[in-house]
C-alpha positions as CSV (number, residue, x, y, z in Angstrom):
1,X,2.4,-18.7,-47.6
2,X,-1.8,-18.2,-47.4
3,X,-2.8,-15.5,-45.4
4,X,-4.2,-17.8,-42.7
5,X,-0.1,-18.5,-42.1
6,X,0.6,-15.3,-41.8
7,X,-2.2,-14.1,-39.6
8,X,-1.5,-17.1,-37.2
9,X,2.5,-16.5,-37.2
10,X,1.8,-12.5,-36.7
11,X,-0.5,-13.4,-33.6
12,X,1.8,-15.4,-32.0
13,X,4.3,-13.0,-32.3
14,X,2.6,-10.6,-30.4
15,X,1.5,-13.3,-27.8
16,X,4.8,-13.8,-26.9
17,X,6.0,-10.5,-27.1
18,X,3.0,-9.3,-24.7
19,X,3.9,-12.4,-22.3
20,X,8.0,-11.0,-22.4
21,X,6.9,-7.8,-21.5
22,X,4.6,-8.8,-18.8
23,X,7.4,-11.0,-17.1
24,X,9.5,-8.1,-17.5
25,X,7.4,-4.7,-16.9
26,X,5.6,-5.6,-13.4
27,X,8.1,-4.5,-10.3
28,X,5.7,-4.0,-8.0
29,X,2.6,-6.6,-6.7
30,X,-0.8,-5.1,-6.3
31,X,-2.7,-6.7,-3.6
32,X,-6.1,-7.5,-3.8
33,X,-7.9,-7.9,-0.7
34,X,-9.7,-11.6,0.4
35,X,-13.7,-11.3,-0.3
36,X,-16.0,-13.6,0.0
37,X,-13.5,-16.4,0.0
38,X,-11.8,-15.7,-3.2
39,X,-8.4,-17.0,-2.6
40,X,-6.4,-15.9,-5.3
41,X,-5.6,-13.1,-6.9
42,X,-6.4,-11.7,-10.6
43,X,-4.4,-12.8,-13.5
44,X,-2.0,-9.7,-14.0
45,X,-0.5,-9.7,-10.7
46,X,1.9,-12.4,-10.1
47,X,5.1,-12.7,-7.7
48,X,9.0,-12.6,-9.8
49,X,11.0,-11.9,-6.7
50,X,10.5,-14.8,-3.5
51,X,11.2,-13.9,0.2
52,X,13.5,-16.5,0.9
53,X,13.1,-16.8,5.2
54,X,11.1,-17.1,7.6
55,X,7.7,-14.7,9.0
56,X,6.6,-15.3,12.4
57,X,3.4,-16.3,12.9
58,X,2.5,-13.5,14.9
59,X,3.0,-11.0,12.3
60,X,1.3,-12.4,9.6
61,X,-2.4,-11.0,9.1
62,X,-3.2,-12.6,5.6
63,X,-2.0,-15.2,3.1
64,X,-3.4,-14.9,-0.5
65,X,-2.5,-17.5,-3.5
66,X,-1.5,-15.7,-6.9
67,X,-3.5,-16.5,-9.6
68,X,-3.1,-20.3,-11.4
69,X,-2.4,-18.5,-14.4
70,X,1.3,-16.6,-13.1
71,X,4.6,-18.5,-13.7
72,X,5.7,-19.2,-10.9
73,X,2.8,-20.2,-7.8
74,X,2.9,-17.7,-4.7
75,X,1.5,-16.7,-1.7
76,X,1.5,-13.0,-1.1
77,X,1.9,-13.2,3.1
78,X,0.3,-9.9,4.4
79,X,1.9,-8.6,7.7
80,X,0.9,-6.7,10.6
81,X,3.2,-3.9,9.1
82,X,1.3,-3.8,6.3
83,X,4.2,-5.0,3.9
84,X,2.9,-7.8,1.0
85,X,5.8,-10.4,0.6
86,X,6.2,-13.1,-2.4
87,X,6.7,-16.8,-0.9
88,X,6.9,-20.1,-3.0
89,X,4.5,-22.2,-2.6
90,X,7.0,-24.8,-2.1
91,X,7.7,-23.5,1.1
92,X,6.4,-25.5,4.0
93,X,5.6,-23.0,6.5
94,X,3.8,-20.6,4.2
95,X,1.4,-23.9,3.6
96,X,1.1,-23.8,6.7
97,X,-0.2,-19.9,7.8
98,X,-2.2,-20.4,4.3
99,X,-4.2,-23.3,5.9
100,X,-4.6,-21.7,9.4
101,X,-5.8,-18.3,7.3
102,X,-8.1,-20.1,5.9
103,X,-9.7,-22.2,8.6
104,X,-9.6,-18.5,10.6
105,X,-11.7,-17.1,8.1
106,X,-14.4,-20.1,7.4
């Protein structure tokens, strides 16, 4: 096996290993606030846990796509509480507040 091989196999390794750990070591989203229309968020801070209901309208003061580069897509939904909450993107009604948040912003 050339050194080349080995090199390659080594660094894949640790990619992997440093994606595992990723996946596994981040319990807590860090939110980063909406500026100047950026819309999503940076690549280390993705959503693993999804709220699986339903926020009213009322209460929700910000809706923020994760980054292209996470898993799984998000929103992060912002409330008047100041809680961040993890939502597919699947999910219709998040589409929706993340359409009328941005139209309320333009």
């Amino acid at each position: 096996m050339s050194v080349c091989s080995v090199t390659l196999i080594l660094g894949l390794l640790i990619i992997f290993f440093e994606l595992r750990n990723l996946r596994t070591s981040v319990h807590e989203l860090v939110y980063c606030k909406n500026m100047h229309g950026l819309l999503e968020m940076s690549p280390g801070q993705c959503c693993f846990k999804f709220f699986t209901g339903r926020i009213p309208p009322k209460k929700i003061v910000s809706v923020i796509k994760t980054h292209s580069a996470c898993l799984e897509k998000a929103f992060v939904i912002g409330t008047a509480a100041g809680r961040r909450i993890c939502v597919s993107q699947s999910v219709t009604w998040a589409q929706e507040a993340f359409k009328q948040k941005q139209i309320g912003d333009e």
